[in-house]
N, C-alpha and C positions, 0 to 999 in steps of 0.2 A: 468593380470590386465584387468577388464572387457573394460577399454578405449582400449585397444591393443587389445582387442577382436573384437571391432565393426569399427574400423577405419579401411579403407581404401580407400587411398588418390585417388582422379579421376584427372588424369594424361592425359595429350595430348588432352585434350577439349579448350585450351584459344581460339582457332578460331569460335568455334562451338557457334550458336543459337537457343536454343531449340523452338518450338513451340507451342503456345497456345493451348489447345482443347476450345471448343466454351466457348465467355466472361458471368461469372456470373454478377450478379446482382452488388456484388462486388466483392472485391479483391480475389480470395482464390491461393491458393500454385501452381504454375506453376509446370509440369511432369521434372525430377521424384522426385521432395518432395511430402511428404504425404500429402494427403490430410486436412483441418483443420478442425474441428469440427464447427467451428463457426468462423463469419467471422467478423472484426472489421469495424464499424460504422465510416464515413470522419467525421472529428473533424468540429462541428459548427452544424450539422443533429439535435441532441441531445440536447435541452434547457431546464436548471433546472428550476423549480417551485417552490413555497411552500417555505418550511424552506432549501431547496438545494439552492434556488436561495439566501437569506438571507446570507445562510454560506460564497456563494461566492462572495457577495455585500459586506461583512464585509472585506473578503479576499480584493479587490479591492479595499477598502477603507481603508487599512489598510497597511503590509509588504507587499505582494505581488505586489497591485500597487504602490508603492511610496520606493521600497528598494533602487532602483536607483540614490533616492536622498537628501539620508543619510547615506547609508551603506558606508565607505570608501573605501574597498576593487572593490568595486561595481562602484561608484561614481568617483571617483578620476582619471582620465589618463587609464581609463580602456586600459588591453591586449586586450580585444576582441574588440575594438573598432579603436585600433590603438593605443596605448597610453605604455607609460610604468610600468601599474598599474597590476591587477589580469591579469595574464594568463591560470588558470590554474581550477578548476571546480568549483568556486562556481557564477559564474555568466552564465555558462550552467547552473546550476542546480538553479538559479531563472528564468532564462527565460524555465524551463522544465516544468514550473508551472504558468508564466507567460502569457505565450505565450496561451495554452489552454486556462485560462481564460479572455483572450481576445477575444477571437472567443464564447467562449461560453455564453457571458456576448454581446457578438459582441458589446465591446467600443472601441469606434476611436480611442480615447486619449492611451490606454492600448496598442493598435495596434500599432499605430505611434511608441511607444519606443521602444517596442522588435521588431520592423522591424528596427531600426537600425542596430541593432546584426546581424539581419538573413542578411541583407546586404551587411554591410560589410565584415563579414563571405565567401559570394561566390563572390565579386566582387574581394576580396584580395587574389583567391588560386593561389597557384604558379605554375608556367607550369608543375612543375614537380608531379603535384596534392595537394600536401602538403597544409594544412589552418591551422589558426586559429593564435593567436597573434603571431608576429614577433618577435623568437627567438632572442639569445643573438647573434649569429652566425651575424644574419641577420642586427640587432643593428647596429653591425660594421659596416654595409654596405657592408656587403657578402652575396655571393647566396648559396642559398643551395646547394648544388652540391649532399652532399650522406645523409644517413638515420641518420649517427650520428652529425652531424648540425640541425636537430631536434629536437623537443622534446616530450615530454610523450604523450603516444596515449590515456590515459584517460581520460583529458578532450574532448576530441576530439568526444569520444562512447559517452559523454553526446550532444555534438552540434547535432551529427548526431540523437537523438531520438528529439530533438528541430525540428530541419529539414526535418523529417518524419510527424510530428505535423503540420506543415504548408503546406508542400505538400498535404496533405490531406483536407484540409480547403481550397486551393487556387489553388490546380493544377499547382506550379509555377513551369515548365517546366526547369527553371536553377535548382534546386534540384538533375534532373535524372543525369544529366550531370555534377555536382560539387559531386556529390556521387558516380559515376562512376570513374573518374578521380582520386577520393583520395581513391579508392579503389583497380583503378591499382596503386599506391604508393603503398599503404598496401601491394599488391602481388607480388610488385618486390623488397621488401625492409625488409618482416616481415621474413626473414631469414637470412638478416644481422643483424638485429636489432629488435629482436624477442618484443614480447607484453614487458618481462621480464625485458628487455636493460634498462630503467630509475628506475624503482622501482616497489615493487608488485602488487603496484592496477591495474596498468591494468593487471596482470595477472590474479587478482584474479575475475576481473569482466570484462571480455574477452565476457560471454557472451554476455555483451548488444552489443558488435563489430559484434558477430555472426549475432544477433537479425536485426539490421541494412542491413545487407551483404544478408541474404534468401529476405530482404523485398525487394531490389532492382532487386534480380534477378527474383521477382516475375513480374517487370513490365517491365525489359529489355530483361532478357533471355541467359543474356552472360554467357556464361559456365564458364569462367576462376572463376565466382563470388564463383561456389561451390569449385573450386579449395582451391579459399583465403579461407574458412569457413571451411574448414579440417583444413588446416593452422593453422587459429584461436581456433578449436579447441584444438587439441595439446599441444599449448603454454598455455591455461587456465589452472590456478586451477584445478585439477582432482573430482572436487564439482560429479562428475557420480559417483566414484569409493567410495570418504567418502559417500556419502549418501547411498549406497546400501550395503556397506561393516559393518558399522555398528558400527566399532571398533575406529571411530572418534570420532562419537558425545558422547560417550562414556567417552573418556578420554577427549573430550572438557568438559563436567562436572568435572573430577578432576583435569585436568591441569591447574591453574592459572600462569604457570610462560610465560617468556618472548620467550618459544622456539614455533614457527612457531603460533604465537599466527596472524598472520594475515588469518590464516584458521580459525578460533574459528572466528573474527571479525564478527559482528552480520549484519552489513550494507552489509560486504563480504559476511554471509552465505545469508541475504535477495536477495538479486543480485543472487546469484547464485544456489538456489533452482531450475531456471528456464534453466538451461544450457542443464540438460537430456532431457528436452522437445522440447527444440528448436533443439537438435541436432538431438531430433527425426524425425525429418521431413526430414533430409538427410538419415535418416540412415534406418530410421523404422522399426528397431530391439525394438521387447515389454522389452527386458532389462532396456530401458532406463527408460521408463514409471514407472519399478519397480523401478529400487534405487529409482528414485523419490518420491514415493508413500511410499517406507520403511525408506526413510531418514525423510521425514517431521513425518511421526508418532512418530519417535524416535525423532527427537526435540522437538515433543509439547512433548511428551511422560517424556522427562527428563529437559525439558526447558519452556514449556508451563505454562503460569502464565493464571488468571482466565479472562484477557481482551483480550484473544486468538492472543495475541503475545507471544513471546519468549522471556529472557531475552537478555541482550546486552546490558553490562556497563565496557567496551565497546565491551567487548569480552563475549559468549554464558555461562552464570554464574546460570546455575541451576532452580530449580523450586519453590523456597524458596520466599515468598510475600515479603521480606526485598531486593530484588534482582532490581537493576535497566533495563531500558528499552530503548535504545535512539530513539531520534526523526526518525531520518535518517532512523534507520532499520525498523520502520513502514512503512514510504511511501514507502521505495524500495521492502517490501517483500508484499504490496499490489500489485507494479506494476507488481513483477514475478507471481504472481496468476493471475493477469486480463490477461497475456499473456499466461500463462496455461492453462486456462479455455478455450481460441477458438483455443487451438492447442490438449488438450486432451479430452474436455465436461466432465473430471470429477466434479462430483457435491460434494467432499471433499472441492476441492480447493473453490466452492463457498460459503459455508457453512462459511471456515474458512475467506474468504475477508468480508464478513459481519460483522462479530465477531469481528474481529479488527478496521474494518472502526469505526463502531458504539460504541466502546468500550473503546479500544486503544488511537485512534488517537485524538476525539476531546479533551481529559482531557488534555493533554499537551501542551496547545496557550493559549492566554487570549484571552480574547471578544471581544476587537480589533482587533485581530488577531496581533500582535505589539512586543509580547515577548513569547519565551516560553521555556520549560525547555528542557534541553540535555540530561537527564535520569528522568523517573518518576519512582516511587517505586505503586507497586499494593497496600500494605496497607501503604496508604501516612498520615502519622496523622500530618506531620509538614514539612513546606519547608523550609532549610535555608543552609548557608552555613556552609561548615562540609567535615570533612574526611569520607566518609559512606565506610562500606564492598564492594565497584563497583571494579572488576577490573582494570577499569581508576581510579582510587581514589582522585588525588589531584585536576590538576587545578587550583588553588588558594579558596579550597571548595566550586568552586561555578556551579558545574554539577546537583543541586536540584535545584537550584533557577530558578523565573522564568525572563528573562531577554532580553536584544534586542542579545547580543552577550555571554551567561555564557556557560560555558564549551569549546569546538571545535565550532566555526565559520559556519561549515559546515550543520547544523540545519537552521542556519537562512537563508542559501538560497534555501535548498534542502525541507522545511516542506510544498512547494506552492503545490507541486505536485500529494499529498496524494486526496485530495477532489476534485479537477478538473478530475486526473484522472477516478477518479471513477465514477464521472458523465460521462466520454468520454465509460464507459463498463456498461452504466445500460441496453443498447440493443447491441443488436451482431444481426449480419445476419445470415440465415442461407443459406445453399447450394442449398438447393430447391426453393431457393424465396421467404423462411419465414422471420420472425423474433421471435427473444427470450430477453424475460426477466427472466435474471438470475440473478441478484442482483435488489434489489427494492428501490426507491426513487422518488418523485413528479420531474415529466420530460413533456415532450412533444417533440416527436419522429419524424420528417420528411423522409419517406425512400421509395423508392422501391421495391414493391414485386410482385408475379408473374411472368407475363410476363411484368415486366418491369413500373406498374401501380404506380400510385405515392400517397400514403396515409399520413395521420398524426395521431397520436396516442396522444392521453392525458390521464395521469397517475398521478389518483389525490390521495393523500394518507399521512395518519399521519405516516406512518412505519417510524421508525421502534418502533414506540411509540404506536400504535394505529395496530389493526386486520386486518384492511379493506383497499384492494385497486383496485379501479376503473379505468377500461381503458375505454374510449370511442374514437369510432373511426371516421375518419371523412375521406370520401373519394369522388369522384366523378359519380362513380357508383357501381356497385356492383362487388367484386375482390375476386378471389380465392386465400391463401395462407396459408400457416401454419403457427400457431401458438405457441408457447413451453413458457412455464410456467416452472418456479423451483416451489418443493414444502419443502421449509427445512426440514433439518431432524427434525431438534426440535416440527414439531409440528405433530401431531397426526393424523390429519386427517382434511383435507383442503376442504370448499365446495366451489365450481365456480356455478356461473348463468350467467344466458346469458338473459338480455331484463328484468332481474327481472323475470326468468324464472330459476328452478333448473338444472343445466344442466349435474354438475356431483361432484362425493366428488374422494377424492386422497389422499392413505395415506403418509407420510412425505418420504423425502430420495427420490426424483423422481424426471425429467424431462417429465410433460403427451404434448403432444402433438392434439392441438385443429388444424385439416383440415375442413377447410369448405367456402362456398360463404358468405365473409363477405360483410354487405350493410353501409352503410352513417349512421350513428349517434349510430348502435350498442354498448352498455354496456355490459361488461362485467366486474363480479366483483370476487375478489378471498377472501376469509377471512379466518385465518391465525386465530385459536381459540389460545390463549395463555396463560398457566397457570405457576402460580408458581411452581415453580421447584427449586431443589439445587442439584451440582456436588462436586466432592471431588477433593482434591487438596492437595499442602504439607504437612504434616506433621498433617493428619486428618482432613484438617480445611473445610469448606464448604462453600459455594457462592452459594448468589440466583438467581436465573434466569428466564427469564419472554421473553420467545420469543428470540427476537434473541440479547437482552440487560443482561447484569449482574448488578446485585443493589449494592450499596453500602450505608455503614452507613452514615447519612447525619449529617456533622460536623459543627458547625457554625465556621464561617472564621475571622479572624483576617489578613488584607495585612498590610502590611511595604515595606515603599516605600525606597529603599537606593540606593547610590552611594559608588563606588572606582575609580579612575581616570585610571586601567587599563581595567573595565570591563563596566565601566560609569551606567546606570539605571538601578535595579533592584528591586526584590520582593521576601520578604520572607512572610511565609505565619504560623500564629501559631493557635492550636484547641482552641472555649470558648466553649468548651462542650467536657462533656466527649466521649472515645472512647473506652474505656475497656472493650467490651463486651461480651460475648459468648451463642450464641443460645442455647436455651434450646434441649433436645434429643427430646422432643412431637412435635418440631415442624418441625422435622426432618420426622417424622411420615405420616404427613401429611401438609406439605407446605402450601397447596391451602387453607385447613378450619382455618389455626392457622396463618392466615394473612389476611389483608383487602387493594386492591385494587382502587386506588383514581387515577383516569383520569381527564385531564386538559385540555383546550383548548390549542392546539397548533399557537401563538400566530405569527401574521405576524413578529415579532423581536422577532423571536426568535433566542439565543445563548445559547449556551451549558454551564449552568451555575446551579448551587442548585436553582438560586430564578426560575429559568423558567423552572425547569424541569415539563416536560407535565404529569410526571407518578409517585407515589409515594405510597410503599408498605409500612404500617403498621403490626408492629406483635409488639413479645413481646422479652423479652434480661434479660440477670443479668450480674453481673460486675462481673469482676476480677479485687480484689484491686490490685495485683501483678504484675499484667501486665502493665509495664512501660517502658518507654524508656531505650533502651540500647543501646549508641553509637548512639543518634541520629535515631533510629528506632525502631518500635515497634516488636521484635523478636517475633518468633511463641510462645505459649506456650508449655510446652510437654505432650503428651496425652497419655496413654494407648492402646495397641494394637486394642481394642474396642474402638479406637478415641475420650472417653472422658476426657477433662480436671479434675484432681483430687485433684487440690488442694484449695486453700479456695476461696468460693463462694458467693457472698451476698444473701441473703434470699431474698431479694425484689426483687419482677417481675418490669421490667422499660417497659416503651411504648418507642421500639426506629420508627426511623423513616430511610427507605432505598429508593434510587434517584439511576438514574441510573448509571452504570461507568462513564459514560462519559459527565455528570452533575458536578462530584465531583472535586474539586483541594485535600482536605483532607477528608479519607475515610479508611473504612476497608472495606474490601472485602470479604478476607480468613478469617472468622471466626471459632474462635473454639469452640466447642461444648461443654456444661456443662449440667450436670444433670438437 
């Protein structure tokens, strides 16, 4: 077993204190973990702009700041607060998304409430380390005395990335030492009562425990820490051994039934994408790097839908557009990429966080940010409730709809964390005293470079709608530092200027790297040419593409607003226009000349909706009378080894109209091809 191959446990260090070699700019990996690639940004440096800033004012104006004071589970005698209400992860996993966008938004109000949490969280740990809502054990008015008067250490991995989030933002000095404390619990206790002892999740997502455990030993140095982080590894999920071996995600395609289906769980494989990587850093064996790298190609490879996530309804269900998607596995398989990327600087993993952020994630919330669906279907022509083909199937049919609470609960407090994080990784540090933009969004960057000089960067820009993005820099005199630009794979060939000066082109798929004396108010601009394009996908069908967006067919909407007294408000949603369409083969030929290109002003309110989409592709379509609903969804149709549809066709050319993924609530995507 390649786990049994690279473990071995570091034994008789608990007294020892490793030693810093001289302090970077910021954080990077303490001897002897590996070195990072890129170094993460303190939460607050990093202020969105533009339509980032909009997303996250709706966010804060919507679930995100106001869950507290409706959601019941949330609301009510909260565990985490002292009460005998939720103890257990969904109110971590609102303040995971909470909490950032409070700092990054920097509103008191927003501040004020999740600092309750973060408070009485370290104010209430037990001598013996232990935190978090006061077990049943405790209830009675008993002490904890051993590990099994405890309970589940998974909500627990979510407080502690809470907890890393505000240390970062405030430097609050009880952090080191309430993370220290419930770390020796972990060490003297996760071998009576292993991750496994209450139930799978935390085994299965052990990494975020891991993740937690190198960050602490990066600013303390206690040896015992890598001790616990063998530990920890061990007891996880063997996520190293299925992703490299191969012979998993393989039978996760055929296996639908009920045996070890918490390995298929798409939230579980999100999570745990990132376990070979972080373990890299103790072990630094290039093994690890691989499964990594052979297992995500074999999920998009056999799971990959065109909004460059995976399926997971609820479990990893194939590559079929009819296949659902949930909420939850979006933000967590953004967050194991944003922590891949400054631990390995592959530029896969950046490629594929854009595709999803921009694609994926925003189709599934409403404009309030208020309600949103537990599974979205890529070619979504209708939302309502139903038994659809999802591995989760029932529910009470209500896992399509869109809603405050439809399907599992655990969407509505885990969806904050998809957009804040991503604004917390649009810059990374570098080693040298650089900085890198490796995913692109209007920000304005406060940081550190060189010898320690203190800049600001503004990054003005329509992306991922629009070619062009502008940095200008703003410093106090003239400072030496490195620069690094991604340059997507998708596009061809990237020109940079400098001062409105050409300074150089770069073809796609690269991290270039600009060294030089930057001055006070320097521009520099990157453009990002973007042409239509289309990829293949199940069962022949094709999707267009335009930069680092996928279009879809723009359906006009029909909402329905309803209630059930077990699920309370929701939203179905049905097509006034048809959707039966299939690209002709000419335009197959040539994308770019057999389509027309219509750019919009990117409007201060903007939300990710059909009426406001900034970009919208014209071409031409013909119908499939046949192609109807089956079961609630519009099944592929079947094509010919030469991927064309062959059965009847309508003679007339239609003018359809294509918006981006993540514009659309109902859409086709995966289009099929016809003569």
């Amino acid at each position: 077993m390649l786990k049994k191959i690279i473990i071995t446990l570091l034994t008789g260090l608990s007294g020892l204190t490793v030693t810093r070699a001289q302090k970077p700019l910021y954080m990077n990996n303490r001897a002897p973990l590996a070195p990072l690639k890129y170094l993460e940004i303190p939460l607050g440096n990093i202020k969105p702009k533009g339509w980032l800033h909009q997303q996250l004012s709706v966010m804060k104006n919507g679930a995100t700041g106001h869950l507290d004071e409706y959601f019941p589970k949330i609301k009510d005698d909260n565990g985490w607060l002292g009460g005998k209400g939720d103890g257990w992860e969904e109110t971590p996993y609102w303040l995971d998304g909470a909490l950032p966008l409070a700092y990054l938004l920097d509103d008191q109000l927003l501040k004020d409430k999740v600092l309750k949490y973060v408070n009485w969280s370290i104010s209430t740990q037990r001598k013996n380390g232990f935190f978090g809502p006061y077990t049943k054990h405790e209830l009675e008015h008993k002490t904890i005395e051993s590990c099994e008067q405890g309970e589940d250490w998974w909500p627990r991995m979510v407080m502690l990335k809470v907890l890393q989030q505000y240390y970062t933002a405030t430097n609050d000095q009880r952090v080191i030492k309430f993370m220290t404390n419930y770390f020796r619990y972990q060490f003297n206790n996760l071998k009576t009562c292993p991750l496994v002892h209450w139930n799978e999740w935390s085994k299965s997502r052990g990494g975020d425990n891991l993740m937690a455990v190198y960050w602490l030993y990066n600013i303390t140095g206690e040896a015992f820490l890598l001790e616990l982080g063998d530990i920890i590894y061990t007891q996880t999920t063997p996520w190293t051994d299925y992703l490299g071996k191969r012979n998993w995600v393989m039978q996760a395609a055929a296996n639908q039934t009920g045996d070890k289906w918490m390995d298929r769980h798409a939230v579980n494989v999100g999570m745990g994408i990132k376990l070979p990587a972080i373990y890299y850093q103790a072990r630094k064996n290039p093994l690890l790097l691989n499964a990594l790298k052979t297992g995500w190609n074999d999920i998009m490879t056999l799971h990959g839908l065109p909004h460059g996530m995976f399926s997971g309804d609820e479990d990893l269900h194939g590559n079929e557009p009819t296949q659902g998607t949930e909420l939850c596995a979006i933000v967590e398989t953004m967050f194991s990429l944003e922590e891949i990327i400054g631990i390995t600087g592959d530029q896969t993993y950046m490629d594929a966080l854009e595709r999803m952020t921009f694609n994926a994630l925003p189709t599934q919330t409403t404009d309030d940010y208020m309600s949103r669906q537990y599974f979205q279907i890529a070619n979504q022509v209708q939302v309502s409730r139903g038994v659809y083909d999802f591995s989760l199937p029932f529910q009470r049919g209500m896992n399509n709809v869109f809603g405050h609470y439809a399907g599992y609960t655990c969407c509505t407090s885990n969806m904050h964390q998809g957009w804040t994080k991503y604004v917390e990784h649009l810059w990374y540090a570098t080693p040298e005293g650089g900085l890198a933009a490796l995913v692109y969004g209007p920000n304005t960057i406060k940081a550190k470079v060189g010898n320690g000089q203190e800049v600001s960067i503004d990054e003005e820009t329509a992306y991922p709608f629009g070619e062009g993005i502008n940095f200008t820099l703003n410093t106090s005199g003239s400072v030496s530092f490195p620069l690094e630009l991604r340059i997507p794979a998708w596009c061809k060939e990237a020109i940079i200027t400098l001062n409105g000066n050409k300074l150089r082109t770069a073809k796609g798929g690269q991290i270039i790297k600009i060294q030089r004396k930057w001055s006070n108010h320097d521009k520099l601009t990157l453009q990002f040419p973007m042409e239509v394009n289309t990829s293949n996908w199940a069962r022949n069908s094709r999707t267009v593409e335009r930069g680092p967006l996928v279009y879809a067919l723009k359906i006009e909407e029909e909402w329905t607003k309803k209630e059930i007294k077990e699920e309370g408000t929701f939203y179905e949603i049905t097509p006034k226009s048809d959707w039966n369409y299939g690209l002709p083969k000419a335009f197959l030929n040539n994308p770019s000349q057999n389509s027309e290109v219509i750019l919009k002003d990117l409007t201060g309110n903007f939300v990710w909706n059909a009426a406001n989409s900034p970009v919208e592709i014209k071409t031409k379509a013909r119908k499939i009378p046949n192609w109807k609903l089956v079961e609630g969804v519009a099944r592929q149709p079947v094509t010919t080894r030469e991927g064309i549809y062959q059965g009847e066709v309508e003679d007339r050319i239609y003018d359809i109209t294509l918006i981006p993924y993540g514009c659309s609530r109902l859409r086709i995507v995966a289009f099929p091809v016809v003569k």
